[in-house]
Structure formats: C-alpha cells, structure tokens
C-alpha positions in Angstrom: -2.3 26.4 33.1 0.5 28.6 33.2 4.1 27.8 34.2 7.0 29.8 35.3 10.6 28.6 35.4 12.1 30.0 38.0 15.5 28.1 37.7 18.1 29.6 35.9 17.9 26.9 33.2 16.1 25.6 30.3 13.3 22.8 31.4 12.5 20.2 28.7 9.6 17.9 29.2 9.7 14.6 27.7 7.1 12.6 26.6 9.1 9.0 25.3 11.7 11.0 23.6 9.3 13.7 22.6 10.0 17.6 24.0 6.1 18.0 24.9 7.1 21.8 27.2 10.0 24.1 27.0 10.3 26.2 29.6 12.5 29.5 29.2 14.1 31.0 32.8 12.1 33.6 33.7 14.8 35.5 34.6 13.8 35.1 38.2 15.6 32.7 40.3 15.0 31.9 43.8 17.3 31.4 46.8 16.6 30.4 50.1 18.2 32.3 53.1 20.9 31.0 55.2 21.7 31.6 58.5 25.8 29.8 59.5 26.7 29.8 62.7 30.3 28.1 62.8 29.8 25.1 65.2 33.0 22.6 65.6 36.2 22.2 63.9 37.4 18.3 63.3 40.7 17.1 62.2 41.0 20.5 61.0 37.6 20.9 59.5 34.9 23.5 60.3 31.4 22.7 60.4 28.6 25.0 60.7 25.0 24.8 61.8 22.3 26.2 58.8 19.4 27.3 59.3 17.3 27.8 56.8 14.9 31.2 56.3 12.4 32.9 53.6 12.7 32.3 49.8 14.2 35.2 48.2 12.4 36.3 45.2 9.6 34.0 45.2 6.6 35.3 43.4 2.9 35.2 45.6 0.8 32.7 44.6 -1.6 33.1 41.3 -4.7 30.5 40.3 -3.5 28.5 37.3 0.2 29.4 37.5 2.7 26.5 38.6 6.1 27.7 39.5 9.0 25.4 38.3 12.3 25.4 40.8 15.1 23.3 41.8 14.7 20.1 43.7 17.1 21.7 46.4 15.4 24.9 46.7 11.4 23.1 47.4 13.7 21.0 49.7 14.8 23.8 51.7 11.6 25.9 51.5 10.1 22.1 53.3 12.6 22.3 56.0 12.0 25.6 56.5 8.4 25.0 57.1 7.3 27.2 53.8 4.2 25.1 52.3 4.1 26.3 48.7 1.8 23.9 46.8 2.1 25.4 43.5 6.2 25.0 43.6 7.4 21.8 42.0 10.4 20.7 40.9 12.2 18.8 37.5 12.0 15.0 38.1 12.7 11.8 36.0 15.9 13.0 34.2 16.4 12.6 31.0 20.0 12.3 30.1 22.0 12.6 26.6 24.3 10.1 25.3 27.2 12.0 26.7 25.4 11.5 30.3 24.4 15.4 30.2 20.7 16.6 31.6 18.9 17.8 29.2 15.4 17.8 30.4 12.6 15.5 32.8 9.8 13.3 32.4 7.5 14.4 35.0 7.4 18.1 37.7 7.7 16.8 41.2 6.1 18.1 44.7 7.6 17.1 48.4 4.4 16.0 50.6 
C-alpha cells in the first residue's frame, strides 16, 4: 500500500511507543472551498453563512494509494457531499511530555 501525506506536516504512527510509519508532506496540501455570505451582525458581531465546495488540489483516486489529510478537511469534504474512501485522517494522538502532537495511533475514515 502506498500513502501520501497530504497535510502539511510530518505523520508519525505509533505502535506502543514505537514510530511504525513516517510520513513526509508531499508537498501537496489540500483546501476545501468556501463560499461566505455575511449573514447577521449580533452585539456587534458578524456571522456568516459557509458553504462548503470542491477540494482544491486533491489528487484522483489510484488502487493501493491512501491519501493522509486533516481531520477538518475529510470533515468538510463529508459535508460537502464528496465521498472519498481512500482519504483518512490522523487519529489517536499521541502527545509528548510537554503536551505537543507528535504523531497517532491509528488513520481514521468518517462513515
């Protein structure tokens, strides 16, 4: 299986306290498009309506590849109704003694 990082950050998997993957940024990192339109202002706070679009820079899908991303990006791709099975995203954080993430446990899908 192949995997592509397509966040613009190192991704360590954990195995115990074991690295078992590195993954490099691919130097590709997807966005989702937005769409504001200003909505109502409150105690002198504007809020906006989002909608959310196409994902910017995301490669086609490819047998045996798995394309790493951020949690909020697969999030928005759901909501915006783009089915991608072979996106996942970092989950299970593993944290360093200062409190920093420095890698996962586990690559995540939203069904």
């Amino acid at each position: 299986m192949q995997y592509v990082n397509l966040t613009p950050h190192v991704v360590n998997v954990y195995n115990d306290e074991e690295v078992v993957m590195s993954l490099a940024p691919s130097g590709c990192v997807v966005r989702i498009d937005e769409s504001v339109t200003p909505s109502v202002e409150l105690d002198g706070i504007q809020f906006v309506d989002v909608s959310l679009g196409e994902a910017n820079g995301l490669p086609e899908e490819e047998e045996n590849t798995v394309l790493v991303v951020s949690m909020p990006l697969l999030m928005g791709m759901k909501a915006a109704g783009l089915d991608r099975p072979d996106c996942v995203y970092p989950f299970g954080q593993v944290r360093d003694d200062q409190g920093r993430i420095i890698g996962c446990r586990s690559f995540a899908s939203i069904v």
